[in-house]
N, C-alpha and C positions, 0 to 999 in steps of 0.2 A: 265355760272353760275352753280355752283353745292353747294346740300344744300341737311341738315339729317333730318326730321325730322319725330318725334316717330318713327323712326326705317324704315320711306318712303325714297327712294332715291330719290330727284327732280334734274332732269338735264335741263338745256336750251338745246335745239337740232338749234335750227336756230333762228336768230333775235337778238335784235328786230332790225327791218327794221327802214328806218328813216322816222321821221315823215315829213321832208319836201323831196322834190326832190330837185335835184342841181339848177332847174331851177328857183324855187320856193326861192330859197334862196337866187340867184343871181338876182333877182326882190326886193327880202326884202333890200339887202343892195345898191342897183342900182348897182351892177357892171356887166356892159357892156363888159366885157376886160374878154379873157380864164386864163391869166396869174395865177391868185391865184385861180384857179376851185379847186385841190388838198387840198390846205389851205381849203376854203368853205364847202369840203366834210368831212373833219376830223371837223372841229366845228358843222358841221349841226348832226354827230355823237355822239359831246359833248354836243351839246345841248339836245338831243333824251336822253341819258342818266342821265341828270340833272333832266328830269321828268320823266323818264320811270323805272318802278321797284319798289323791297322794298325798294330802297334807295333814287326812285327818289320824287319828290316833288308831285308827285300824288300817289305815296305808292301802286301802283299795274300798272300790265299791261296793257299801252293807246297804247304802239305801236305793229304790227303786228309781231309775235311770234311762235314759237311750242316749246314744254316741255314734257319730258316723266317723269315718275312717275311708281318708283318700290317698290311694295307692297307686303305682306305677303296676302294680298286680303280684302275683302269688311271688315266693322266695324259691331257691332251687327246686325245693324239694313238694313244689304243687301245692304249695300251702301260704294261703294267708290268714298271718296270725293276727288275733282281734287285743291289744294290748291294754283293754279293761276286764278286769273278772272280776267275780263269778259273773258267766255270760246265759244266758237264759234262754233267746230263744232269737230270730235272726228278723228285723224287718220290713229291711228289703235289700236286694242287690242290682248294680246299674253299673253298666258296663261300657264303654267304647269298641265297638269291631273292627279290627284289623282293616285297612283302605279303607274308613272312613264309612259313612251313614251315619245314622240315627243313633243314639243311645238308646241301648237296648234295658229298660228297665222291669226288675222283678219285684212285686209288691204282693199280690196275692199269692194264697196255699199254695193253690193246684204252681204258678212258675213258680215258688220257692222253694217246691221237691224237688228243683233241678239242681239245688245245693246242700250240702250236707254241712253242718255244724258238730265238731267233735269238741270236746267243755269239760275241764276238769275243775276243779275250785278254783287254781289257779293260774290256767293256760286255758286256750282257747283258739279253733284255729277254723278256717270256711276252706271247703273243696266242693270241686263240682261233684254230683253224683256218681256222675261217669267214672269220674277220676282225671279225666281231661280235659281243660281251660279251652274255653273256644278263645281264637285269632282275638288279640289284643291291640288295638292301637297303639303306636310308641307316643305316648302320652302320661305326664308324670300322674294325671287323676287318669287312667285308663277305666279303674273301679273304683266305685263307692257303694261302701255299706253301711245300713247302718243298723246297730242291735241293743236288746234291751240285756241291761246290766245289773245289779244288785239282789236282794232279798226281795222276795215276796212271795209269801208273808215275811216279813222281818221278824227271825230267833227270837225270842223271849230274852236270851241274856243282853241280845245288841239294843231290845226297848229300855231291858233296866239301866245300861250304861247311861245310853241317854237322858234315863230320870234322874239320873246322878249328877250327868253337869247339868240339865235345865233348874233341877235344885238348889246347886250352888250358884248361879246363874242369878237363879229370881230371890235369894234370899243374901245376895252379897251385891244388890244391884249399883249400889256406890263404888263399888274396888272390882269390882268382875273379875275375882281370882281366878280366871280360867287354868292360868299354868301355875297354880296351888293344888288344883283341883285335880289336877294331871297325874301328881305324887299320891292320889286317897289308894291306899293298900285294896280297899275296896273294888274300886273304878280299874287300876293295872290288873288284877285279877279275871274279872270279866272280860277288859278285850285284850288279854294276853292270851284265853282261847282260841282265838281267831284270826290277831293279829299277825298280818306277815307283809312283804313287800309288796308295792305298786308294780306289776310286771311291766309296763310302760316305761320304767325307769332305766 
């Protein structure tokens, strides 16, 4: 997934991972037999992405994920905001210095105590430790970050969701009532807990 927003570059780098395993799935639908494992891993896929994302039914990141995020740099107020959540942990940050050099890139622990990640469920934002940006190039990617996003472990309720459409899924395989399946009393229930806006939006 790639997306522009105010002039940020958001990329997906990896993910999202699926929220069930093969084995997990072949328990949901009791299939004992290897024969369709292939089949089970491309729907446990479709179903991960019926909920997962700005498109899916819980409208932000539930499944495990990294995103980088290219900036002209922080907003007034010293802060750049990370526009996927729940944000987890940060890993890495890479910077342009003011008059030009090298990019200056943080990838291990020890350089990425020099940045502080502050993370609500639903906001998300990078400052330097200090609290002061060092000298930025005028450059619209001056920084790049990039961090891990989603669950992990993934809730219990957001596995069940998705036994719910991989179910309907694998036993409607001729009609793939996906947006039938959207209306089960059941399925709104589950991820209307959790459910809220892509803050990217």
């Amino acid at each position: 997934m790639y997306s522009v927003l105010d002039g940020r570059i958001l990329t997906r780098v990896t993910g999202p991972q699926n929220l069930l395993s093969l084995a997990e799935a072949k328990a949901q639908l009791r299939a004992i037999h290897d024969d369709e494992d292939a089949h089970i891993a491309d729907l446990v896929a479709s179903a991960t992405a019926e909920l997962d994302g700005p498109e899916g039914m819980y409208g932000y990141a539930v499944a495990d994920q990294r995103w980088q995020i290219v900036t002209f740099g922080p907003d007034v107020n010293g802060r750049l905001t990370l526009p996927v959540t729940p944000v987890r942990s940060l890993f890495s940050v890479a910077y342009w210095p003011a008059g030009g050099g090298a990019q200056v890139v943080h990838t291990s622990a020890l350089d990425l105590a020099n940045w502080k990640l502050w993370a609500g469920d639903n906001w998300a934002y990078v400052v330097p430790s200090s609290d002061v940006w060092p000298g930025l190039d005028d450059r619209e990617d001056a920084v790049t970050i990039q961090f891990n996003a989603g669950y992990s472990p993934v809730p219990v309720d957001v596995k069940q969701a998705c036994r719910l459409v991989l179910t309907n899924m694998y036993e409607n395989r001729s009609t793939m009532a996906a947006s039938g399946m959207k209306e089960s009393p059941a399925l709104q229930n589950l991820v209307a807990k959790r459910a809220r806006w892509w803050l990217g939006q």
